[in-house]
mmCIF entry with sequence, helices, sheets and N, C-alpha, C, O atoms, coordinates in Angstrom:
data_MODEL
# 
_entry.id   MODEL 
# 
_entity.id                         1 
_entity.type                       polymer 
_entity.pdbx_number_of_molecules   1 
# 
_entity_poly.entity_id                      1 
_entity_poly.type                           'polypeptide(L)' 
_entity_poly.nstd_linkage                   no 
_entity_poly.nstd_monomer                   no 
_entity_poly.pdbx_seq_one_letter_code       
;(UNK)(UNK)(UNK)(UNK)(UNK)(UNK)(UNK)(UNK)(UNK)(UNK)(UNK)(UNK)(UNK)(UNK)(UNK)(UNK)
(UNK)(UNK)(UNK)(UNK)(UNK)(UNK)(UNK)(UNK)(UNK)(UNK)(UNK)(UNK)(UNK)(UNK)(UNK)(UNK)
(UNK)(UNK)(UNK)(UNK)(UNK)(UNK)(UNK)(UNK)(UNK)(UNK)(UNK)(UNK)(UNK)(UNK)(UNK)(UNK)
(UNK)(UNK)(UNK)(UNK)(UNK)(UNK)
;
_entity_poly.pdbx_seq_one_letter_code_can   XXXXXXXXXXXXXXXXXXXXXXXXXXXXXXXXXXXXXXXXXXXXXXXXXXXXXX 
_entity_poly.pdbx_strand_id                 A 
# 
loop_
_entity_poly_seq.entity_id 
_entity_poly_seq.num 
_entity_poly_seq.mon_id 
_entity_poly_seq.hetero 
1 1  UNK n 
1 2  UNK n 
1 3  UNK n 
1 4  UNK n 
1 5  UNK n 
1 6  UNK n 
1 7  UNK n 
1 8  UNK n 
1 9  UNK n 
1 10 UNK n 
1 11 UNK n 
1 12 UNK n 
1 13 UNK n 
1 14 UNK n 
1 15 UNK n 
1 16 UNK n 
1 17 UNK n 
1 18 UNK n 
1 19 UNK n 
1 20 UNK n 
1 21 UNK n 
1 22 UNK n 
1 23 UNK n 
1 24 UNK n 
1 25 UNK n 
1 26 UNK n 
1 27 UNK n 
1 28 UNK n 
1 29 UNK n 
1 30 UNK n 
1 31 UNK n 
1 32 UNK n 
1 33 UNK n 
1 34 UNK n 
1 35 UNK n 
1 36 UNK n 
1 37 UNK n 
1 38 UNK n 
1 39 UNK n 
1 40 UNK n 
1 41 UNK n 
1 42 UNK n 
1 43 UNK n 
1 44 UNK n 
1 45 UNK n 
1 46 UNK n 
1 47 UNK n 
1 48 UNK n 
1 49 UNK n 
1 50 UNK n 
1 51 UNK n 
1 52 UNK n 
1 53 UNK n 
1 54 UNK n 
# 
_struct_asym.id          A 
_struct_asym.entity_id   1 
# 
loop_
_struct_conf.conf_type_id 
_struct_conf.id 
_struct_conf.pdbx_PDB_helix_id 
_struct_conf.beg_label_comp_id 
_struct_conf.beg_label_asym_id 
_struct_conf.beg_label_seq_id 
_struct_conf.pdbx_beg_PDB_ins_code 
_struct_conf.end_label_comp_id 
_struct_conf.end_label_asym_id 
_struct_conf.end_label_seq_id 
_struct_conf.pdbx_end_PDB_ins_code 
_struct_conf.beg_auth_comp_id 
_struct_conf.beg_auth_asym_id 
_struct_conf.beg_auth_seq_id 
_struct_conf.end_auth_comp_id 
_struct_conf.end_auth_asym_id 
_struct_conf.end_auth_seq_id 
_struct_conf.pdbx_PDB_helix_class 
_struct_conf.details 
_struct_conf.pdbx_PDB_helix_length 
HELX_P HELX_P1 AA1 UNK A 9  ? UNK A 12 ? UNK A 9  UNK A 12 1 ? 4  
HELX_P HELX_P2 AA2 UNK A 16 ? UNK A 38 ? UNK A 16 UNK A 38 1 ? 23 
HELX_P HELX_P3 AA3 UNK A 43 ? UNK A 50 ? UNK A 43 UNK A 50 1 ? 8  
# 
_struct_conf_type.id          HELX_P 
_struct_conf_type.criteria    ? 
_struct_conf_type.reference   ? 
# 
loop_
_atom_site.group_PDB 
_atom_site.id 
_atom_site.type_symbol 
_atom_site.label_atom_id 
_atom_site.label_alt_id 
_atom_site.label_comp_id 
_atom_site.label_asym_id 
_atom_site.label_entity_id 
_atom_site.label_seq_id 
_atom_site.pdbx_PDB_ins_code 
_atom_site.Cartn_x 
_atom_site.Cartn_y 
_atom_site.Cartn_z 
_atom_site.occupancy 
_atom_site.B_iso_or_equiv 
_atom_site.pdbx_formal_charge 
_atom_site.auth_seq_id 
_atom_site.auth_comp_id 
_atom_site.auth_asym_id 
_atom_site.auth_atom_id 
_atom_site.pdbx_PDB_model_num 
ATOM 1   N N  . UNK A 1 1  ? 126.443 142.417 76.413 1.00 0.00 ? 1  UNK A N  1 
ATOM 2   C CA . UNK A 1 1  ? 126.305 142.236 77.832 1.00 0.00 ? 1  UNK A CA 1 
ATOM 3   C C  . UNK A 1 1  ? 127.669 141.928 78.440 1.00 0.00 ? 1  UNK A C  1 
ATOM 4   O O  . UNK A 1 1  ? 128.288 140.921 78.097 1.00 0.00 ? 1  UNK A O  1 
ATOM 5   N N  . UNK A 1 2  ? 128.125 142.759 79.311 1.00 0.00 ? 2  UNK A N  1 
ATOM 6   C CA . UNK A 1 2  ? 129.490 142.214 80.171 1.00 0.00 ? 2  UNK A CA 1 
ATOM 7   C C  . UNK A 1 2  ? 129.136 141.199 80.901 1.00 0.00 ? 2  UNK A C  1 
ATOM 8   O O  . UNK A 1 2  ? 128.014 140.984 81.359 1.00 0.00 ? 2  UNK A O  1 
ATOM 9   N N  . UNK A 1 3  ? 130.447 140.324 81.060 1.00 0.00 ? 3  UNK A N  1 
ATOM 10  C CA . UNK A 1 3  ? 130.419 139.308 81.923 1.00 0.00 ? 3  UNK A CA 1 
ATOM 11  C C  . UNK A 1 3  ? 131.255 139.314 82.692 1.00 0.00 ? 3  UNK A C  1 
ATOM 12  O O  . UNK A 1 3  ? 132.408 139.697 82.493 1.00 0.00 ? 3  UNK A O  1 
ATOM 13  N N  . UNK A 1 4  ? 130.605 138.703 84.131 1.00 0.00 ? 4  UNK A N  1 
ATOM 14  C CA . UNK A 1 4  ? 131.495 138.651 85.195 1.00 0.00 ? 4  UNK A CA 1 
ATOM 15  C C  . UNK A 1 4  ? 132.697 137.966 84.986 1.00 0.00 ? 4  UNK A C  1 
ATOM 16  O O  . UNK A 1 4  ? 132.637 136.924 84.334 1.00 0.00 ? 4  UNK A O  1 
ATOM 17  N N  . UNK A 1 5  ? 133.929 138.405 85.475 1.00 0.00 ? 5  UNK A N  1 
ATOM 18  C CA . UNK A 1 5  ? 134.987 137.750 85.434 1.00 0.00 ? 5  UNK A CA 1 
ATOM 19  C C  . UNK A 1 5  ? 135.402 136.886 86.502 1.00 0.00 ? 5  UNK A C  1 
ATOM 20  O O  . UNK A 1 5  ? 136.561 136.481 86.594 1.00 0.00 ? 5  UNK A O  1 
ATOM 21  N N  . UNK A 1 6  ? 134.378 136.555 87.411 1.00 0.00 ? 6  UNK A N  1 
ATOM 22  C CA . UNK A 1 6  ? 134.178 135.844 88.605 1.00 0.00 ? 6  UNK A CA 1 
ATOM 23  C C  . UNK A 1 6  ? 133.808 134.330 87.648 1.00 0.00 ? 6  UNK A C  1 
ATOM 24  O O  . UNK A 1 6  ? 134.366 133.258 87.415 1.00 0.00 ? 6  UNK A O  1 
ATOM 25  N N  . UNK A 1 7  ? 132.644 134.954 87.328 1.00 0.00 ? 7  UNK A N  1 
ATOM 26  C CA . UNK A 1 7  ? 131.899 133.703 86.574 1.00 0.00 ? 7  UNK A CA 1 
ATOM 27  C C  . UNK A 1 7  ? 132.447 133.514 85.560 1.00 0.00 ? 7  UNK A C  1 
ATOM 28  O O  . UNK A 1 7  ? 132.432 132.301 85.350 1.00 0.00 ? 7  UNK A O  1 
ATOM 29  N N  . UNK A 1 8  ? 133.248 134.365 84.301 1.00 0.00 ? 8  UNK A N  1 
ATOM 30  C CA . UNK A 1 8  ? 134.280 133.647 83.338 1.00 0.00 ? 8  UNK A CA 1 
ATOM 31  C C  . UNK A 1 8  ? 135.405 132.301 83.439 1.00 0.00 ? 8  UNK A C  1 
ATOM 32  O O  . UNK A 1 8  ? 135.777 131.398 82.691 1.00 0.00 ? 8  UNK A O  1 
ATOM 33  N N  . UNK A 1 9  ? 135.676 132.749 84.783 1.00 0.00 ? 9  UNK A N  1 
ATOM 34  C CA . UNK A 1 9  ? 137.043 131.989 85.532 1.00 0.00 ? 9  UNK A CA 1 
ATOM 35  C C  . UNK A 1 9  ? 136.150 130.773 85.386 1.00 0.00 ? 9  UNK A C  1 
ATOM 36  O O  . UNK A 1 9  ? 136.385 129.882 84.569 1.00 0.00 ? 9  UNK A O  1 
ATOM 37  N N  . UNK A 1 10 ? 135.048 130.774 86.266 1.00 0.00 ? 10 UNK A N  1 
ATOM 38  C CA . UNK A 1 10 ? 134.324 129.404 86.796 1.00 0.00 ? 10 UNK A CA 1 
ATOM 39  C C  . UNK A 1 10 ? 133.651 128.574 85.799 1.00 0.00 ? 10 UNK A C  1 
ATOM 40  O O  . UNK A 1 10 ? 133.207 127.473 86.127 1.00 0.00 ? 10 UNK A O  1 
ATOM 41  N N  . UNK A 1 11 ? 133.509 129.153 84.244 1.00 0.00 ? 11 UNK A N  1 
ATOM 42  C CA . UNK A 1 11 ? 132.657 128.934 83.274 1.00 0.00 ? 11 UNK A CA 1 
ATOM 43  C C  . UNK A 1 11 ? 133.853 127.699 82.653 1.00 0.00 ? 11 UNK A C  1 
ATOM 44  O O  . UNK A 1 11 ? 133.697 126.507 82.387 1.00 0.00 ? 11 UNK A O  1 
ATOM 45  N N  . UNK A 1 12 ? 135.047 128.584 82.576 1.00 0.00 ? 12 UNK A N  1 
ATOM 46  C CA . UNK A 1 12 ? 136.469 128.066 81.674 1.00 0.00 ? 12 UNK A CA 1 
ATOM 47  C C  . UNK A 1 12 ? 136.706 126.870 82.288 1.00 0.00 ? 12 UNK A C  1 
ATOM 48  O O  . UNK A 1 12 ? 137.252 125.940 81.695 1.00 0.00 ? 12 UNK A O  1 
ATOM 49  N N  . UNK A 1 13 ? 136.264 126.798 83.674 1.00 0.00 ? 13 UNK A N  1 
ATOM 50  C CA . UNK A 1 13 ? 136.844 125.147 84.491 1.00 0.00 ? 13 UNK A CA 1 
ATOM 51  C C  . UNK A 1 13 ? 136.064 124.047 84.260 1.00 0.00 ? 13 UNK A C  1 
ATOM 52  O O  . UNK A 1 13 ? 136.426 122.870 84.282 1.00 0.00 ? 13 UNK A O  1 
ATOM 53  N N  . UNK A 1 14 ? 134.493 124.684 83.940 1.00 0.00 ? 14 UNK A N  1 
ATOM 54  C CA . UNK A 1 14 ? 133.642 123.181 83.273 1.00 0.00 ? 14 UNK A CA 1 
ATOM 55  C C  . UNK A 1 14 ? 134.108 122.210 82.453 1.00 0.00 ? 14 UNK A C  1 
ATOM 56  O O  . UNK A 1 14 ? 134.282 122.698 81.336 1.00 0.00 ? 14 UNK A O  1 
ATOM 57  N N  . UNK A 1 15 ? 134.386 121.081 82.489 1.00 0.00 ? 15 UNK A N  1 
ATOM 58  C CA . UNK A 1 15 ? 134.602 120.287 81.880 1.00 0.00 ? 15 UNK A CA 1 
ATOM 59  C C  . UNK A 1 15 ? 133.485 120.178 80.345 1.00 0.00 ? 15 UNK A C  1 
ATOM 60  O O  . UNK A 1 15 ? 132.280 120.394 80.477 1.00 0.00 ? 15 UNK A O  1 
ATOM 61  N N  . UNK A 1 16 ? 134.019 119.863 79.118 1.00 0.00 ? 16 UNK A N  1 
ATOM 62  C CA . UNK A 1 16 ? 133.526 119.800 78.009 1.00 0.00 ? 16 UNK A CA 1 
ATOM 63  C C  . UNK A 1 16 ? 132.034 119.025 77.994 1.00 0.00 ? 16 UNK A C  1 
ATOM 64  O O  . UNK A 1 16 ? 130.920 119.214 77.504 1.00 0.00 ? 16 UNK A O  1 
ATOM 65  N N  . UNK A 1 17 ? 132.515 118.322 78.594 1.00 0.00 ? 17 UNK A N  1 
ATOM 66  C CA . UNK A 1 17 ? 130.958 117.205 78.831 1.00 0.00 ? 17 UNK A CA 1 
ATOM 67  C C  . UNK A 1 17 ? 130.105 117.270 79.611 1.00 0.00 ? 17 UNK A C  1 
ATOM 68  O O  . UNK A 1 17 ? 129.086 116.581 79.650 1.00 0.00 ? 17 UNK A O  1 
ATOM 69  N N  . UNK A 1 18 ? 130.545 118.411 80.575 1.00 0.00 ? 18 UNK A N  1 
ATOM 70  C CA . UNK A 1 18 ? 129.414 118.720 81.414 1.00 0.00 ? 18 UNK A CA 1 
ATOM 71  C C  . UNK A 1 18 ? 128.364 119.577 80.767 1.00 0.00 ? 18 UNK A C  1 
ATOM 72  O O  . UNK A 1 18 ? 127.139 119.543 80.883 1.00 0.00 ? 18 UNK A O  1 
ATOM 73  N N  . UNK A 1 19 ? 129.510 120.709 79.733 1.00 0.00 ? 19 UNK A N  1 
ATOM 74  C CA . UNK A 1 19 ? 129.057 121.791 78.874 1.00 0.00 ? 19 UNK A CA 1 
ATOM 75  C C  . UNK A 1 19 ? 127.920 120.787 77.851 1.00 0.00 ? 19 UNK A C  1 
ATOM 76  O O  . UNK A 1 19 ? 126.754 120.839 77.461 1.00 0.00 ? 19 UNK A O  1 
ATOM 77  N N  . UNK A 1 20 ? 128.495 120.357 77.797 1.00 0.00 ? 20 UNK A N  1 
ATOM 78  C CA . UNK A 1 20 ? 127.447 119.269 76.839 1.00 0.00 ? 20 UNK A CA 1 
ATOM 79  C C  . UNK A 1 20 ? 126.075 118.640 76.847 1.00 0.00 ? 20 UNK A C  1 
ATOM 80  O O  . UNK A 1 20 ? 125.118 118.552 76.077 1.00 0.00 ? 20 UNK A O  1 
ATOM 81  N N  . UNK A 1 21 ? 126.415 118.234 78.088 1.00 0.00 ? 21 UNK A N  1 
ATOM 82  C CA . UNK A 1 21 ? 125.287 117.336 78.958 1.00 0.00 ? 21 UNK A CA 1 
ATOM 83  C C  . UNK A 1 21 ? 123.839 118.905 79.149 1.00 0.00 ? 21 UNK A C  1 
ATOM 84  O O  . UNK A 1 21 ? 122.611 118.923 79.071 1.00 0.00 ? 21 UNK A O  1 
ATOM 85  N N  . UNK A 1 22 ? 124.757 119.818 79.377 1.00 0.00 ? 22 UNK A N  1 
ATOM 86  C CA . UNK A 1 22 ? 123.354 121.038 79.654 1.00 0.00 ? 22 UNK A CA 1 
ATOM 87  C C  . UNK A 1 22 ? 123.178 121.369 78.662 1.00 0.00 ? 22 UNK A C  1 
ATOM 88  O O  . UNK A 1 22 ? 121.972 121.324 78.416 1.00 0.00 ? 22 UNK A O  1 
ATOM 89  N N  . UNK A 1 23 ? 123.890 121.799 77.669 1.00 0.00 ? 23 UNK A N  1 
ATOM 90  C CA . UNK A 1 23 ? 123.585 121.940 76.467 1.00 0.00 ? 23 UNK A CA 1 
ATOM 91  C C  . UNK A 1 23 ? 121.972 121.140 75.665 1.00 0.00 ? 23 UNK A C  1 
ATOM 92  O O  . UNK A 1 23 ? 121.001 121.512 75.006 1.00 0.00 ? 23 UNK A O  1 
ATOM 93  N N  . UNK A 1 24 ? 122.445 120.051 76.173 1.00 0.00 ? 24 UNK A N  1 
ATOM 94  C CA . UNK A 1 24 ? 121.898 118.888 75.716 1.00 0.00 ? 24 UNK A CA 1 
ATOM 95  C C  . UNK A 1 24 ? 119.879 119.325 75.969 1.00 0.00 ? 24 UNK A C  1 
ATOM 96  O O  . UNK A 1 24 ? 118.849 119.524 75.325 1.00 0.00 ? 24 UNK A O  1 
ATOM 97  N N  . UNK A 1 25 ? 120.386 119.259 77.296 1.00 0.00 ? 25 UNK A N  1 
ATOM 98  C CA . UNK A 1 25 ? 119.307 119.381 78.442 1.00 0.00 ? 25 UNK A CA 1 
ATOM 99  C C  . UNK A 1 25 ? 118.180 120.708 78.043 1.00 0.00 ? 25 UNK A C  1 
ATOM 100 O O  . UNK A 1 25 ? 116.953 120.610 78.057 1.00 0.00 ? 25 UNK A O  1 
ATOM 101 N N  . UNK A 1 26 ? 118.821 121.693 77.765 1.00 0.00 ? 26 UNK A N  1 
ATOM 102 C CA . UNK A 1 26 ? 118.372 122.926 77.884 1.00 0.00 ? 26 UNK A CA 1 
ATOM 103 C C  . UNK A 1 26 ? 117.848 122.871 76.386 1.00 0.00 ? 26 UNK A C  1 
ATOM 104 O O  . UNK A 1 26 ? 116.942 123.692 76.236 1.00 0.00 ? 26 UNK A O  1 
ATOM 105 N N  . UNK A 1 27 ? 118.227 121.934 74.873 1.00 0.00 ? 27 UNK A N  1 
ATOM 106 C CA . UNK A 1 27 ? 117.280 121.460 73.708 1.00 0.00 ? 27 UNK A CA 1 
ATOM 107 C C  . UNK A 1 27 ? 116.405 121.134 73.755 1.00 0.00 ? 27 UNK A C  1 
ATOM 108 O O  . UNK A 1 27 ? 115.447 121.527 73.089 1.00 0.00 ? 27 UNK A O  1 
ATOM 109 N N  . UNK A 1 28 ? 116.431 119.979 74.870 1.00 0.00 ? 28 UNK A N  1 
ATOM 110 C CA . UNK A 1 28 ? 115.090 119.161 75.309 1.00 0.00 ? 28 UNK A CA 1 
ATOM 111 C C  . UNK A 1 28 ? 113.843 119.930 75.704 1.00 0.00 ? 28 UNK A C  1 
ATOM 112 O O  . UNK A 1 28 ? 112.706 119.793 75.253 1.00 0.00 ? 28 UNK A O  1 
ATOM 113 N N  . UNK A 1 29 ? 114.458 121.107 77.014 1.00 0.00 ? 29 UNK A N  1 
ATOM 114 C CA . UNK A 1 29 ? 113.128 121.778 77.140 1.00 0.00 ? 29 UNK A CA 1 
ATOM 115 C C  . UNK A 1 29 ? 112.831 123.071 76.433 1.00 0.00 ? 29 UNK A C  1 
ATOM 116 O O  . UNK A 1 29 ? 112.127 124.023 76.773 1.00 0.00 ? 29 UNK A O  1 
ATOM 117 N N  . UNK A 1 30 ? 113.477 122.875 75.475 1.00 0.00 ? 30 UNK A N  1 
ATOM 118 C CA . UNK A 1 30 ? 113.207 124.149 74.130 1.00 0.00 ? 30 UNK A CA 1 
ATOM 119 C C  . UNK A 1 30 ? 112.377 123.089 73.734 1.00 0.00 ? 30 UNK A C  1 
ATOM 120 O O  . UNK A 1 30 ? 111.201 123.169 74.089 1.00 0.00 ? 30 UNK A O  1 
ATOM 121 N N  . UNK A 1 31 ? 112.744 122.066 73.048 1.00 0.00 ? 31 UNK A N  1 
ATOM 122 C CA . UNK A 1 31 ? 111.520 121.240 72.210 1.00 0.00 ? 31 UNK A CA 1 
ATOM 123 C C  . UNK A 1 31 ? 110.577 121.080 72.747 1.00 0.00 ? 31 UNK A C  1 
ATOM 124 O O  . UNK A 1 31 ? 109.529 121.064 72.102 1.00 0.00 ? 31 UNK A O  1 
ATOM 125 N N  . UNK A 1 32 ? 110.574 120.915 74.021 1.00 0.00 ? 32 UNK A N  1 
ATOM 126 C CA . UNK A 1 32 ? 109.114 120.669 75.192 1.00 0.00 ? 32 UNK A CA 1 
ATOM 127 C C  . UNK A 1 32 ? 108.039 121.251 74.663 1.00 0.00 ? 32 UNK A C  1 
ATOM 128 O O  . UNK A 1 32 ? 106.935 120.880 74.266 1.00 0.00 ? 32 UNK A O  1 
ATOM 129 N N  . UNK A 1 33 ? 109.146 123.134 74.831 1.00 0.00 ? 33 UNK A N  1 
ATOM 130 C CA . UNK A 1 33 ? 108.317 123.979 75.122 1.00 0.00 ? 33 UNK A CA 1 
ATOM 131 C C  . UNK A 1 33 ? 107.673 124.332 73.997 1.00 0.00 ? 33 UNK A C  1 
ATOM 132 O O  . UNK A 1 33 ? 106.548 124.823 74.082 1.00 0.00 ? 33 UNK A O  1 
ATOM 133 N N  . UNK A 1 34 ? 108.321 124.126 72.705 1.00 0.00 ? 34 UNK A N  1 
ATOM 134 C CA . UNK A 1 34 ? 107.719 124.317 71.435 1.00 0.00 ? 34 UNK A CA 1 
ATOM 135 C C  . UNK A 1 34 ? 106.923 123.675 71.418 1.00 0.00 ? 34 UNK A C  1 
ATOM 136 O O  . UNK A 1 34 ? 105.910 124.264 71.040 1.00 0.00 ? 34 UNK A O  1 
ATOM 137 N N  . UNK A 1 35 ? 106.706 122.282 71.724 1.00 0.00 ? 35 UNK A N  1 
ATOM 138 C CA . UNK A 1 35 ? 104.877 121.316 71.063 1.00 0.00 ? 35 UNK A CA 1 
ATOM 139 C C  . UNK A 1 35 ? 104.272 121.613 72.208 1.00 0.00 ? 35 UNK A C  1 
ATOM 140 O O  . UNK A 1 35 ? 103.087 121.517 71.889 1.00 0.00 ? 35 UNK A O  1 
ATOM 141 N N  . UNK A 1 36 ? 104.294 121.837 73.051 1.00 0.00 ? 36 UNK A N  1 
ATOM 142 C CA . UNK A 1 36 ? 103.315 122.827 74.215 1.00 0.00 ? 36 UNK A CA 1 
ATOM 143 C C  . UNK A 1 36 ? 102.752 123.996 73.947 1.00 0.00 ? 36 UNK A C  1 
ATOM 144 O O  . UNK A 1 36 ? 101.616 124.103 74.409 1.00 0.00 ? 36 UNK A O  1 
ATOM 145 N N  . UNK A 1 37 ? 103.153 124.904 73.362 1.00 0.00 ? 37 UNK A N  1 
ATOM 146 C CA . UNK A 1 37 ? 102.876 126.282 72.703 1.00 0.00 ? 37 UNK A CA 1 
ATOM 147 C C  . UNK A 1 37 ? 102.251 125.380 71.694 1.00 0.00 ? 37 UNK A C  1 
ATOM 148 O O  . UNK A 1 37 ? 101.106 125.057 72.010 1.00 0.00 ? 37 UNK A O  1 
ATOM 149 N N  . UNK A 1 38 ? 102.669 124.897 70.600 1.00 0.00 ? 38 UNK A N  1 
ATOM 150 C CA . UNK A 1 38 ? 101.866 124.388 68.975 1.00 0.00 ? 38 UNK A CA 1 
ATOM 151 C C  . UNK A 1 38 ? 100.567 123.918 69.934 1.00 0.00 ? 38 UNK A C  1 
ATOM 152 O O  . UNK A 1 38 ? 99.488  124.459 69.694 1.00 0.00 ? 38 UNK A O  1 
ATOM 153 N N  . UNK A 1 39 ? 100.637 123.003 70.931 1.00 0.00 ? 39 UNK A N  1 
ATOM 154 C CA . UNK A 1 39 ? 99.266  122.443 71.394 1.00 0.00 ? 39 UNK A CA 1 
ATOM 155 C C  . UNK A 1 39 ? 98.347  123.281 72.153 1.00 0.00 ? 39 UNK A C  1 
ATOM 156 O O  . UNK A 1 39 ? 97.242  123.116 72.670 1.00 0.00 ? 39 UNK A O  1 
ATOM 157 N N  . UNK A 1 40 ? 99.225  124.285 72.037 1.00 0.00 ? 40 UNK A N  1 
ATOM 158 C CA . UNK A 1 40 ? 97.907  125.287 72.902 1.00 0.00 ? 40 UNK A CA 1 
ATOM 159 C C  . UNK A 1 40 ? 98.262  124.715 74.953 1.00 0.00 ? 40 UNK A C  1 
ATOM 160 O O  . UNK A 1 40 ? 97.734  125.217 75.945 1.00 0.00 ? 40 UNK A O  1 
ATOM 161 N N  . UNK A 1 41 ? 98.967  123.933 74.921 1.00 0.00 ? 41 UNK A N  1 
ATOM 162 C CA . UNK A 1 41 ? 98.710  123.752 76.422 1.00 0.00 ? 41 UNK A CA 1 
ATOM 163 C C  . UNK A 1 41 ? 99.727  123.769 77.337 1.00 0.00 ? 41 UNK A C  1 
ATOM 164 O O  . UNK A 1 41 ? 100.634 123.088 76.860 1.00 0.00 ? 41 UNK A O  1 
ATOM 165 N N  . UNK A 1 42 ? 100.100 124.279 78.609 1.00 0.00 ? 42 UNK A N  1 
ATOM 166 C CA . UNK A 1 42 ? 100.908 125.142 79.507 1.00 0.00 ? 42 UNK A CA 1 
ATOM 167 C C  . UNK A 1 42 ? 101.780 123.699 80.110 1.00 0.00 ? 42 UNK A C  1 
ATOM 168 O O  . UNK A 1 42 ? 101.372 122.579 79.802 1.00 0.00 ? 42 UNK A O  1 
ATOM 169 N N  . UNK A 1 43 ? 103.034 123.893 81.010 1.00 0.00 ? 43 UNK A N  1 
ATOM 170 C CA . UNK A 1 43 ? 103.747 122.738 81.698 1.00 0.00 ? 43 UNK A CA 1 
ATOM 171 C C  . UNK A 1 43 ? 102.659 122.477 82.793 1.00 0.00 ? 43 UNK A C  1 
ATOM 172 O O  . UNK A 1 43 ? 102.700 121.314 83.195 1.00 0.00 ? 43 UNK A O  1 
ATOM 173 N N  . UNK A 1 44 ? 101.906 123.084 83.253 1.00 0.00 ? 44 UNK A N  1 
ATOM 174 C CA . UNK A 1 44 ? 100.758 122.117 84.467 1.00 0.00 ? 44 UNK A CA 1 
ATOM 175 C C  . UNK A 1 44 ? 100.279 121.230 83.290 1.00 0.00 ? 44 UNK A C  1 
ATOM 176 O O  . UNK A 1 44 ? 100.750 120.097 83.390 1.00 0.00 ? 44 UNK A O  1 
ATOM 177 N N  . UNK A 1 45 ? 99.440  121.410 82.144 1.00 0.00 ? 45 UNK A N  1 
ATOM 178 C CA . UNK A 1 45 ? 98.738  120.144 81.616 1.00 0.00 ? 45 UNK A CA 1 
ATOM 179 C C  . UNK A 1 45 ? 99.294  119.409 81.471 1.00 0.00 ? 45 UNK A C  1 
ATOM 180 O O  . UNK A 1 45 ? 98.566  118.417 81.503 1.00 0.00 ? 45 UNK A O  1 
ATOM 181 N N  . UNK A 1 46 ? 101.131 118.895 81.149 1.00 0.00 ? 46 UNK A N  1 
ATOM 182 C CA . UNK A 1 46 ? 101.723 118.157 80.675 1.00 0.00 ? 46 UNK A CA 1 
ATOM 183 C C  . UNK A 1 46 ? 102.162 117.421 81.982 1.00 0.00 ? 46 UNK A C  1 
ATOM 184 O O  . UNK A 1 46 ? 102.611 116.278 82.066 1.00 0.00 ? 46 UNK A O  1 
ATOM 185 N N  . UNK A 1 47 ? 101.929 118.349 83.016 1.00 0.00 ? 47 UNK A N  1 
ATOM 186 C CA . UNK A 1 47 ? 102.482 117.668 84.567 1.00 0.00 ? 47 UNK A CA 1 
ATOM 187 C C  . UNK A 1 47 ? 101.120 116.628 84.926 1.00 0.00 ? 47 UNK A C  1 
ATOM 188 O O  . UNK A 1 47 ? 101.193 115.477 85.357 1.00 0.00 ? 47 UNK A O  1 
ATOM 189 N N  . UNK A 1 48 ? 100.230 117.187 84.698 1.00 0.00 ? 48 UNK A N  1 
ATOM 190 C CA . UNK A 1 48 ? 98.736  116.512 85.154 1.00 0.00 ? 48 UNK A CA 1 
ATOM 191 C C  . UNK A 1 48 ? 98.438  115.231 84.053 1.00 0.00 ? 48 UNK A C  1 
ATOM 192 O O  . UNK A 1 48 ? 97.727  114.285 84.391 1.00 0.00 ? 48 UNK A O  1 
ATOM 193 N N  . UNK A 1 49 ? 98.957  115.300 82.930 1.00 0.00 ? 49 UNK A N  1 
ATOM 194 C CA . UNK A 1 49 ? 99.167  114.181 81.936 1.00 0.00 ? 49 UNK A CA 1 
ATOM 195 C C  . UNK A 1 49 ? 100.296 112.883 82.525 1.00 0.00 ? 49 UNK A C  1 
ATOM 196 O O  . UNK A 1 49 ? 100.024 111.685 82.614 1.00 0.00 ? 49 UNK A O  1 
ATOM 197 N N  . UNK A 1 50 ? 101.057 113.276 82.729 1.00 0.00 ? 50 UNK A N  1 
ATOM 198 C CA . UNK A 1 50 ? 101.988 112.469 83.001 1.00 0.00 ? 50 UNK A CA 1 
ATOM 199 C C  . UNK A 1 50 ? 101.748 112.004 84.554 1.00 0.00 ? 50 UNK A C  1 
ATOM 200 O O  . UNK A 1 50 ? 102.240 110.914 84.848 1.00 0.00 ? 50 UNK A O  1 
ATOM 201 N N  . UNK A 1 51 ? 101.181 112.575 85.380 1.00 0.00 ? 51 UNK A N  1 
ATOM 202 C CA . UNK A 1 51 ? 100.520 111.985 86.554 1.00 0.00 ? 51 UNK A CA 1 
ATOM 203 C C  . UNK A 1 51 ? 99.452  111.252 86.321 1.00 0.00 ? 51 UNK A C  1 
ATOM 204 O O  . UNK A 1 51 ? 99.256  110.596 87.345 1.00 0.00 ? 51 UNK A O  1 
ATOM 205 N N  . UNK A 1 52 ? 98.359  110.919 85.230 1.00 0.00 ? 52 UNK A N  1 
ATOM 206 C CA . UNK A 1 52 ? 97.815  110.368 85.035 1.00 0.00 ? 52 UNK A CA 1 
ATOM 207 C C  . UNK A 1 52 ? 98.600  109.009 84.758 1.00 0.00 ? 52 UNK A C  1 
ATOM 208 O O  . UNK A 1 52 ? 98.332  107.960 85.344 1.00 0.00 ? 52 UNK A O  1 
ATOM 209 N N  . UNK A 1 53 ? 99.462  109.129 83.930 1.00 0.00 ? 53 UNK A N  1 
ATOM 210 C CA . UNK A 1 53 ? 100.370 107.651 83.245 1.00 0.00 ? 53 UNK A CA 1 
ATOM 211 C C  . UNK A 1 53 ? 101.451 106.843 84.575 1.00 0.00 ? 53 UNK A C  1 
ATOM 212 O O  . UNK A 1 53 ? 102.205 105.871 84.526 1.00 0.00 ? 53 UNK A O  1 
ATOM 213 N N  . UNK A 1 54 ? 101.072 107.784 85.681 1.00 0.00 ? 54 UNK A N  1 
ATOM 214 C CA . UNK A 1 54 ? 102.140 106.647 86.319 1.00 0.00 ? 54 UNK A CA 1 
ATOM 215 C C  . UNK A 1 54 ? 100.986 105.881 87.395 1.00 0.00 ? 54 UNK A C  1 
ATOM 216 O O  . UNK A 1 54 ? 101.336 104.939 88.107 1.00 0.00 ? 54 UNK A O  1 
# 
């Protein structure tokens, strides 16, 4: 896939820890999304769960 060299420029200026911090972020809702799929149940049930708990 080519990449923009607009968005290369702008990619190279992120700071390491920002790269990180999403990095980070974007594991979390991989793992989400994996025991959601294993449980059989979609991000509304997990939204309607967690509205129950507050």
């Amino acid at each position: 896939m080519k990449r923009s060299s607009i968005l290369e420029k702008r990619r190279q200026q992120v700071k390491p820890e920002a790269r990180a911090s999403v990095a980070l972020s974007f594991r979390i809702v991989d793992r989400i999304r994996e025991i959601l799929e294993e449980k059989g149940l979609k991000q509304k049930d997990l939204a309607e769960r967690l509205e129950e708990r507050s």
